[in-house]
N, C-alpha and C positions, 0 to 999 in steps of 0.2 A: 515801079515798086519802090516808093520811098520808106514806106514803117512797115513794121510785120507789125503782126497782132498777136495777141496773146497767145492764141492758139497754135500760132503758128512758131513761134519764138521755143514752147514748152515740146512744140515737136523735133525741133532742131536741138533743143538743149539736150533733147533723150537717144539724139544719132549724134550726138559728139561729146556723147559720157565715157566712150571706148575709145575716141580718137586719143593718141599720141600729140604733146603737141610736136607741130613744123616747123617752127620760126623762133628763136631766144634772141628777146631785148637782152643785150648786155650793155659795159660801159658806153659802146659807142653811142647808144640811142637808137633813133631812126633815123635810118641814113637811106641812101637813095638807092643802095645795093640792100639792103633790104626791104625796103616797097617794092624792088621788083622781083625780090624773091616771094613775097607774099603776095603779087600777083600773079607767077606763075603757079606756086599754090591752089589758087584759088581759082585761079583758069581750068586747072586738071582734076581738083577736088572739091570746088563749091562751099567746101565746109572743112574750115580748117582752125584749129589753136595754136593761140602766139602768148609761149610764157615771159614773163618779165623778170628775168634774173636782178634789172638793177630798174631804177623809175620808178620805184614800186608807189610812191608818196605820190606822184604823178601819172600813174597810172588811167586817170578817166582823161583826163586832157590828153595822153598822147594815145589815148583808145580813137578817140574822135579824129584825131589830128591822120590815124592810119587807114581809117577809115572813110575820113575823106577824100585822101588820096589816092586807093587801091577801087573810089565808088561802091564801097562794099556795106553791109550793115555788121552793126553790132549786134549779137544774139543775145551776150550774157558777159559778165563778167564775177570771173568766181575765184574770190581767193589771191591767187597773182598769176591768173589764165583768162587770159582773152578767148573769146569766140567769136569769129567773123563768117559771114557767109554773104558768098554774090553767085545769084544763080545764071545756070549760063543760057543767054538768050537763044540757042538753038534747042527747039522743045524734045530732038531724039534723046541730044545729047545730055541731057538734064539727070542729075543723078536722087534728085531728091526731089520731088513732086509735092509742094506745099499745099495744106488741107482749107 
């Protein structure tokens, strides 16, 4: 699964309108203790938001940059809140069943 589709992206956008985020970029950036906090994240939630306290002008560069690190996709970006989602490749364990 490398792209969602449209369909699929405004379904994810509508189960992580409630979420909390997880994860706060602050001054240090992204550091390597945090990619691995937001792949534990995302190993246990599938669907998680990563707000950006500080980057905010850099924000789509280091969206992609976290992105491609954690393998994950980008769902959305709203505001100065990231939306990632990587679903998990065991189909019980799956918590959000894409349309």
């Amino acid at each position: 699964m490398n792209n969602l589709k449209s369909s699929q992206r405004n379904y994810l956008r509508s189960k992580a309108h409630h979420l909390e985020p997880v994860i706060y970029i602050g001054r240090n950036g992204v550091t390597n203790g945090a990619i691995h906090s937001i792949n534990i994240a995302l190993s246990s939630r599938e669907l998680i938001k990563i707000k950006f306290r500080e980057f905010k002008d850099d924000k789509q560069a280091t969206s992609k940059e976290i992105a491609t690190d954690t393998l994950s996709l980008i769902v959305g970006i709203i505001g100065h809140t990231l939306i990632l989602f990587k679903q998990n490749p065991n189909p019980e364990k799956q918590i959000y069943k894409l349309p």
